[in-house]
C-alpha positions, 0 to 999 in steps of 0.5 A, a space after each residue: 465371444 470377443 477375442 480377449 485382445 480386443 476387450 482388453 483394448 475396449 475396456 482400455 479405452 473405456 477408462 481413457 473416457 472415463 479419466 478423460 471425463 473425470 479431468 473434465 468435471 474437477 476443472 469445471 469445478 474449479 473457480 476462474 481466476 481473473 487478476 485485480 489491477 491495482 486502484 488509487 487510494 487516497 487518504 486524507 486528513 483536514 484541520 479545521 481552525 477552532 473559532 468561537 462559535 458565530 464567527 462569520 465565514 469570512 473571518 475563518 482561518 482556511 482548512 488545512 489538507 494533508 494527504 497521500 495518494 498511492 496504487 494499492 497492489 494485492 498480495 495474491 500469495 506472494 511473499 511481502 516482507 523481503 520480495 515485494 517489499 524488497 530488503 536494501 533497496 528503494 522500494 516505491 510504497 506503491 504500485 504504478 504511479 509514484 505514491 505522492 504525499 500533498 500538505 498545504 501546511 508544514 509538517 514535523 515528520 518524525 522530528 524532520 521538517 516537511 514544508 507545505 507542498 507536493 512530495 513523492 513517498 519512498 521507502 528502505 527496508 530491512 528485516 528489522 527496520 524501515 525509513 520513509 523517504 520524502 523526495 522532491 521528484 514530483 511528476 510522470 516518472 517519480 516512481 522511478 527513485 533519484 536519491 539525488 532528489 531526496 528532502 529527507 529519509 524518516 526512520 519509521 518504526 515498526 509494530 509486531 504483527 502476526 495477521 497477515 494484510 493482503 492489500 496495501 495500506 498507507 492510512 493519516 490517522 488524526 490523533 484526536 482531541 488530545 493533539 488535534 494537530 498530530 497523527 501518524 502515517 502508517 505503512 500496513 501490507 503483509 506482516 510489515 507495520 511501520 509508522 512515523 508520528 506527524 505535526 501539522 504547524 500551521 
């Protein structure tokens, strides 16, 4: 017979190799993670003249574009309203570059006037409100905010949401034929909902 020093020390050992294993086996039934960068997005909308029907293509007034360009940053977990969209300061709508908003026709923005051009997109957050603003730092560092640079700063308004989004999302939406030059721009990542109408004026 073993000394009862010694079994006690093997089966000691024993259940080392057996938790050691176990360990093993849970983490390998773990899924791997790997983190997603965040993507451009575009959204855009195009107005097309209304010509009676067989009007050569010459005589056709040109379409016009509106769009927003922006880095669409994921949740992953974290909290949104509050932290990655910070409440009381600039805040960039975005990941990465500068989010950017292109029109090649005037815009009514909420009751401002945004002429035609190229204009980064900004936003200021509080738990109870949010503006959009339109500045006119364009370029390789217009992520980083120059209030000095400001075309106008649009009070948005906010919807009541309970389901969560894990991606940002900026969408143009057309209104449709009841006000074919109208829509909205809306601003959607966790429970945060902000939209501000829009009027092309061509």
């Amino acid at each position: 017979m073993f000394p009862t020093n010694v079994m006690c020390r093997s089966a000691a050992i024993l259940s080392l190799v057996a938790a050691a294993n176990l360990c093993t086996l849970e983490l390998a039934a773990q899924p791997a993670y790997q983190g997603v960068p965040s993507g451009r997005v575009t959204s855009k909308v195009v107005l097309d003249a209304v010509v009676p029907q067989g009007t050569p293509a010459a005589q056709r007034p040109p379409s016009h574009t509106i769009s927003v360009d922006y880095g669409q940053p994921h949740a992953r977990g974290r909290v949104i309203a509050g932290a990655l969209i910070p409440y009381g300061e600039v805040w960039r709508l975005g990941a990465n570059e500068a989010t950017t908003l292109t029109t090649s026709v005037d815009l009514d923005v909420g009751g401002v006037n945004v002429p035609k051009g190229t204009y980064s997109l900004h936003a200021l957050a509080t738990a109870t409100s949010m503006q959009l603003i339109v500045s006119k730092k364009i370029g390789a560092n217009a992520n980083v905010y120059d209030v000095a640079q400001d075309l106008a700063r649009i009070p948005m308004q906010l919807q009541a949401r309970t389901e969560s989004v894990e991606s940002l999302q900026i969408a143009l939406a057309p209104a449709g034929a009841a006000a074919p030059l109208g829509g909205t721009l809306r601003v959607k990542w966790g429970t945060v909902d902000a939209v501000v109408p829009y009027v092309a004026k061509p």
